[in-house]
C-alpha positions in Angstrom: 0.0 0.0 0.0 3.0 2.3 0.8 3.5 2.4 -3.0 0.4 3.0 -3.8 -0.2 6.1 -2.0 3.3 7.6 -2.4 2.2 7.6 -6.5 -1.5 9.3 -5.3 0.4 11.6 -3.3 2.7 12.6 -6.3 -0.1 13.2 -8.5 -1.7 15.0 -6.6 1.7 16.8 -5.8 1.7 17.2 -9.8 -1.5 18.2 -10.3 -1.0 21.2 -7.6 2.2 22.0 -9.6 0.3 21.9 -12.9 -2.5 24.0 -12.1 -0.1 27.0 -10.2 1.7 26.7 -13.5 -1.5 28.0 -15.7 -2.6 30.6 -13.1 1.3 31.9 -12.8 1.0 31.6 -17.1 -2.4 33.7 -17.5 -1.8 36.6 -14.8 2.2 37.5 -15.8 1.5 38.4 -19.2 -1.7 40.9 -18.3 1.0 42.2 -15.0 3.7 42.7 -18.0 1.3 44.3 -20.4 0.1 47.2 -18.3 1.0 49.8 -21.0 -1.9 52.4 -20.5 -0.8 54.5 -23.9 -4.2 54.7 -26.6 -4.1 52.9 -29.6 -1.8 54.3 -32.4 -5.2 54.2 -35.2 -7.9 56.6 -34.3 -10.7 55.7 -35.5 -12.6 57.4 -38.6 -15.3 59.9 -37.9 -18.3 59.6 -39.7 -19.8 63.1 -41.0 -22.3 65.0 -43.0 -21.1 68.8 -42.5 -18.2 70.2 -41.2 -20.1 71.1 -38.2 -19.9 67.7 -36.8 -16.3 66.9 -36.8 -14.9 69.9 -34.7 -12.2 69.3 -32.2 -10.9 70.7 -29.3 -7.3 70.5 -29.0 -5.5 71.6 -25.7 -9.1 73.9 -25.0 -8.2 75.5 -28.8 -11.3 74.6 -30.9 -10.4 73.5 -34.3 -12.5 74.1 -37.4 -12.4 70.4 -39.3 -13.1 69.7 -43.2 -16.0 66.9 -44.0 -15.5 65.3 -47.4 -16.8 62.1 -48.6 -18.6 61.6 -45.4 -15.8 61.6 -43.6 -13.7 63.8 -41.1 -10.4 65.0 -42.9 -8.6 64.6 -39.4 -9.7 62.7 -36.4 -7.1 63.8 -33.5 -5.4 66.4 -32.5 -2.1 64.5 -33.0 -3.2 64.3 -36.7 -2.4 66.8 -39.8 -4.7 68.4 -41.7 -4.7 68.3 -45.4 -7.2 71.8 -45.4 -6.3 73.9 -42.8 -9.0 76.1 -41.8 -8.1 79.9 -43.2 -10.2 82.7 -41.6 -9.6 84.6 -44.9 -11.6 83.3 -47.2 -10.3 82.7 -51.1 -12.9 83.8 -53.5 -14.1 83.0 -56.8 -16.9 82.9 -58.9 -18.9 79.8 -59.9 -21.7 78.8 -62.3 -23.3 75.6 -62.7 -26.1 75.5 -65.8 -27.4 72.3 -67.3 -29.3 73.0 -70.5 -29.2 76.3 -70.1 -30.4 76.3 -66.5 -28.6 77.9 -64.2 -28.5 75.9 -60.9 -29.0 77.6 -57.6 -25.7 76.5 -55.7 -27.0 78.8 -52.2 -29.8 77.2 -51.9 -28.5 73.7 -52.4 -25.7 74.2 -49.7 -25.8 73.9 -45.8 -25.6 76.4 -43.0 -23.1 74.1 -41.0 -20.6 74.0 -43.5 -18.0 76.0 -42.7 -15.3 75.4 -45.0 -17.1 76.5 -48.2 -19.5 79.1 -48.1 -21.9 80.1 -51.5 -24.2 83.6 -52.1 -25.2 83.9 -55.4 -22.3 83.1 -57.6 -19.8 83.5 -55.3 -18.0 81.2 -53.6 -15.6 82.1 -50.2 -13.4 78.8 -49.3 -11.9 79.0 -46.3 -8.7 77.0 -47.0 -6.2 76.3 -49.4 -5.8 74.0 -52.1 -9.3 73.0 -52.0 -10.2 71.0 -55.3 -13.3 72.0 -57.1 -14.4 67.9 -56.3 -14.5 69.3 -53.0 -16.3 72.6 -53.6 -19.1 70.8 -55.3 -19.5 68.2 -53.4 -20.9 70.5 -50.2 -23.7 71.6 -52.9 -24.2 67.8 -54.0 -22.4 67.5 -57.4 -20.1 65.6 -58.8 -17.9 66.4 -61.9 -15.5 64.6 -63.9 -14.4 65.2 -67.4 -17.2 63.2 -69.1 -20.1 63.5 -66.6 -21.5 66.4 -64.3 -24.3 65.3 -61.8 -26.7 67.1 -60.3 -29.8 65.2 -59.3 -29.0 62.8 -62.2 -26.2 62.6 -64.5 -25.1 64.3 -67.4 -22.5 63.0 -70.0 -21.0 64.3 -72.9 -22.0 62.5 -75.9 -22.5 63.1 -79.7 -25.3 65.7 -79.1 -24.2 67.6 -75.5 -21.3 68.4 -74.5 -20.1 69.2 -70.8 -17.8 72.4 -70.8 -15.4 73.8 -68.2 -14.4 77.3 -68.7 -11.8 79.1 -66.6 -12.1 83.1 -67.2 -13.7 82.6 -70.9 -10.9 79.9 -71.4 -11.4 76.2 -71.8 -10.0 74.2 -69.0 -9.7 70.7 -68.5 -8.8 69.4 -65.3 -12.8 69.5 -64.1 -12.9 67.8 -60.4 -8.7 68.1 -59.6 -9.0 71.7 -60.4 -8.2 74.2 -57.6 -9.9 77.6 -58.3 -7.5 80.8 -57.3 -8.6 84.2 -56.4 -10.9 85.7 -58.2 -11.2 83.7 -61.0 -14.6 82.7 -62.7 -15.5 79.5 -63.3 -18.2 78.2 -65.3 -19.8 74.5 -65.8 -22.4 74.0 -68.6 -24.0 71.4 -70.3 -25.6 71.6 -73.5 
């Protein structure tokens, strides 16, 4: 019997050993990963004006660009691509579509901040804002075949879209960013 229960005694001996060995294995990794910094990703913000993607950075609030839905920066730590200006560039704009001549005020919203339209004139309050960009806070897109305002237009054997710079023809349509002063005029017809 002696052997008997000196083999019990060691497994249970080993058993004891065994299960200190899993607790000791789950608790030092969590006690050696107590690193308290944030993430390094922040994530997206989802937006539909530049109203909703402010920030306040070190009690500074910080005017924030929303394009494609999406805040253009997300943290303080982040850069901006369109730092907000409060001298505004300004240019003139006109959209027509069969001779039309579409109402870009009244299409655009009070809580953007960035781009600001009155009548023909548009005020941008950064730099290096692409027309894409400029249109797209009045709901239009434009590239060099097709300009769409509540539906799409496309150039074809009978219409023709038409981007003119100061009475010159342009063609660099969405990519183009307008400078001071200029006048800038989209047609179809």
């Amino acid at each position: 019997m002696k052997g008997e229960e000196r083999k019990i005694l060691l497994r249970k001996i080993g058993m004891i050993v065994f299960l200190i060995m899993v607790v000791i294995g789950f608790t030092i990794p969590s006690v050696l990963d107590n690193d308290s910094s944030p993430p390094l990703g922040v994530e997206p913000r989802v937006c539909k004006s530049d109203s909703d993607c402010y920030l306040m950075c070190e009690d500074i609030p910080l005017t924030i660009l929303c394009s494609q839905n999406l805040c253009q920066q997300n943290s303080c730590e982040e850069m901006s691509g369109y730092p907000y200006n409060s001298t505004p560039l300004t240019f003139g704009l006109s959209v027509s579509v069969n001779g039309e001549v579409i109402d870009l005020a009244n299409r655009s919203s009070s809580l953007d901040s960035f781009v600001k339209f009155s009548g023909n004139q548009v005020q941008v309050y950064s730099t290096g804002v692409p027309l894409r960009i400029v249109l797209e806070k009045v709901g239009i897109q434009l590239n060099s075949l097709c300009l769409t305002v509540n539906q799409q237009y496309c150039s074809n054997s009978e219409k023709e879209l038409k981007m003119l710079i100061d009475q010159k023809q342009a063609y660099s349509y969405e990519n183009y960013v307008p400078q001071q002063g200029e006048q800038i005029e989209l047609s179809y017809s």
